[in-house]
C-alpha positions as CSV (number, residue, x, y, z in Angstrom):
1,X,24.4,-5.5,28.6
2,X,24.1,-2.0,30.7
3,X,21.7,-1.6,33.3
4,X,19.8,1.4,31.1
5,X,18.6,-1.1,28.8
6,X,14.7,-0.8,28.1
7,X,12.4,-3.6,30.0
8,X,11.0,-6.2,27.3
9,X,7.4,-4.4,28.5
10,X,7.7,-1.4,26.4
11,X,7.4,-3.4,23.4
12,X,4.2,-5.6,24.6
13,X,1.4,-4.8,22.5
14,X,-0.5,-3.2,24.9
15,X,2.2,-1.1,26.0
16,X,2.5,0.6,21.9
17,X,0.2,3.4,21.2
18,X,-2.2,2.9,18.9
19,X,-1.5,6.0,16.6
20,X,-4.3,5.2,14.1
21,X,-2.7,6.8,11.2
22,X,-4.5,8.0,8.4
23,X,-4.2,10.8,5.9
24,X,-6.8,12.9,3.6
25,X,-5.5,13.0,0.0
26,X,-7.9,16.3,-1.6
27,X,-7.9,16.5,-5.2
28,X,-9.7,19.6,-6.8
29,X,-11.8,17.2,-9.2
30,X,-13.7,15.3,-6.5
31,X,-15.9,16.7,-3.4
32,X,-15.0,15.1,-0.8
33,X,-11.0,13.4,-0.2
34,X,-9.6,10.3,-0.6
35,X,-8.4,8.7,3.3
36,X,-5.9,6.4,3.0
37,X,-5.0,4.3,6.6
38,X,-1.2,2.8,7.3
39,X,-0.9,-0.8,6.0
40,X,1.1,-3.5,8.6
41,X,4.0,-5.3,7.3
42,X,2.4,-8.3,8.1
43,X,-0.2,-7.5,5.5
44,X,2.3,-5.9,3.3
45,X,3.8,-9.2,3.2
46,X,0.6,-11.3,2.4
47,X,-0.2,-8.3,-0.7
48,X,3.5,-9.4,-1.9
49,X,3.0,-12.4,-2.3
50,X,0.0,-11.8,-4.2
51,X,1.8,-9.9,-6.5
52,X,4.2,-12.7,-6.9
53,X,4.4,-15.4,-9.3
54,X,6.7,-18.3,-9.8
55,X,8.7,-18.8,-12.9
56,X,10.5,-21.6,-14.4
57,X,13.3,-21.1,-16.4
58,X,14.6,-23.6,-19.3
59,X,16.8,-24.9,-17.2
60,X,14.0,-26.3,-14.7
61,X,14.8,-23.9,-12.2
62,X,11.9,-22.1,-10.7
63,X,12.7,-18.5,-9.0
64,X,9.7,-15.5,-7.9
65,X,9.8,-12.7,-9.2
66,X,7.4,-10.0,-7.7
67,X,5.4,-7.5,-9.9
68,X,6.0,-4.3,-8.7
69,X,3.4,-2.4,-9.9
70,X,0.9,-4.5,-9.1
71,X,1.8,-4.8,-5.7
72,X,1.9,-1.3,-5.5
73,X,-1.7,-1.5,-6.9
74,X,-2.5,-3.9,-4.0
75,X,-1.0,-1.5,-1.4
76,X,-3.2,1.6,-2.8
77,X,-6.3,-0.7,-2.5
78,X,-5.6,-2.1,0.9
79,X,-4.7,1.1,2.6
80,X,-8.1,3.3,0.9
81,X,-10.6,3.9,3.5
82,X,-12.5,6.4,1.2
83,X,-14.0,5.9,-1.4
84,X,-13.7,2.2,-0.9
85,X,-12.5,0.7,-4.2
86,X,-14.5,-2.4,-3.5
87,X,-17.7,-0.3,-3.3
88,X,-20.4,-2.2,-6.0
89,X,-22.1,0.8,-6.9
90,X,-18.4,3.3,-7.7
91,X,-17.4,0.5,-9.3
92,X,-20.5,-0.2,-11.6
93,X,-20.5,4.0,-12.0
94,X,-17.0,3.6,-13.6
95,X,-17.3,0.8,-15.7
96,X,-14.9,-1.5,-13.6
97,X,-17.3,-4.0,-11.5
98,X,-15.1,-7.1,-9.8
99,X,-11.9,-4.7,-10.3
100,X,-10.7,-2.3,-7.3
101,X,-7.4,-1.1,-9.2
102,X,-9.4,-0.5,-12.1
103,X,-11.6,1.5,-11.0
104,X,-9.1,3.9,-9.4
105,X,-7.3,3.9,-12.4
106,X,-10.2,4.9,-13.7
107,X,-11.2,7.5,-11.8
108,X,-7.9,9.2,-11.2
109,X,-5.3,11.4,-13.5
110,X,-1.9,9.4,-13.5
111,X,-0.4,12.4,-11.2
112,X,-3.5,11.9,-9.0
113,X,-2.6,8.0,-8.9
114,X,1.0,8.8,-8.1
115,X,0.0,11.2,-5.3
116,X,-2.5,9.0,-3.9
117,X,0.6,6.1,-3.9
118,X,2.7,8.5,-2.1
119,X,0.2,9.3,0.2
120,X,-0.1,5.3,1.2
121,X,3.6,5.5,1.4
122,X,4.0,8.1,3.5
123,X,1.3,7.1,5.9
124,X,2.7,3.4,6.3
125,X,5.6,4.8,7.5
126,X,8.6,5.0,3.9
127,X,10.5,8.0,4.2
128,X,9.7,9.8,1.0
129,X,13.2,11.8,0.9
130,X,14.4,8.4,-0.6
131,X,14.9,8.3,-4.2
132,X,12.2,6.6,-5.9
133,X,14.6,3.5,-6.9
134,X,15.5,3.5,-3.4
135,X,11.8,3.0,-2.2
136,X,11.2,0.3,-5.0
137,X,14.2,-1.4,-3.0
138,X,12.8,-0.7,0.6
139,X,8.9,-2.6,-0.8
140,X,11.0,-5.4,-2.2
141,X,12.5,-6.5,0.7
C-alpha cells in the first residue's frame, strides 16, 4: 500500500459531514411542497425486506422474491417529511385512514407520484441518468 493512502479517521462517523439532504417537490395543485429527506441503506434494507415475501414452489423449495413496487411505496413513505403520510387527520381527509401509500396515491396524479419517487431517488443518492430498468436493478441489490 502507498504512503498517500487516506487515514481510517476520515471515515469515522464523526469525521463525515452531516449533509442533511432534503428536497422540495412543488406541484401546481397543492399550496405548500412536498419535502422528501435521503433514506440510509440501512433502512433501505429493513423497507426491502418488508416488501419481501417468501415463496414455496411445488418442488418444496422456498426462494424471496421482492415486490418492487411496493418497496418503492415504502421508500416514498419513509423518505416524506411533508405532508407526513402517517398524519391521522390527511389521512381521514382522503378516505385512507391506517394506509400511508394510500393516501398518497390518493392524493397525487400518477405523473405527480412518479415525480415525487424520483425526487426520493434523487435525494438518496441513485443517479437518475440511469435507465429506469437499470435503477430497478440498483434497489434490488
Amino acid at each position: 500500500m502507498a504512503n498517500d493512502q487516506v487515514s481510517i479517521d476520515a471515515f469515522l462517523m464523526e469525521n463525515v459531514a452531516d449533509t442533511n439532504d432534503t428536497k422540495e417537490v412543488k406541484f401546481a395543485r397543492f399550496n405548500a411542497p412536498f419535502v422528501v429527506v435521503a433514506v440510509s441503506a440501512e433502512r433501505a434494507g429493513q423497507l426491502k425486506k418488508l416488501a419481501t415475501r417468501r415463496l414455496r414452489n411445488k418442488a418444496g423449495i422456498s426462494t424471496q422474491e421482492t415486490d418492487q413496487d411496493r418497496y418503492v411505496d415504502l421508500l416514498i413513505v419513509e423518505s416524506l417529511k411533508s405532508p407526513n403520510p402517517n398524519n391521522a387527520k390527511l389521512q381521514e381527509n382522503w378516505g385512507t385512514p391506517g394506509d400511508a401509500v394510500a393516501t398518497l396515491k390518493r392524493m397525487l396524479k400518477v405523473g405527480e407520484y412518479a415525480d415525487l419517487a424520483n425526487a426520493v431517488q434523487e435525494v438518496s443518492g441513485f443517479d437518475l441518468d440511469d435507465e429506469p430498468d437499470e435503477l430497478r436493478e440498483q434497489v434490488k441489490n
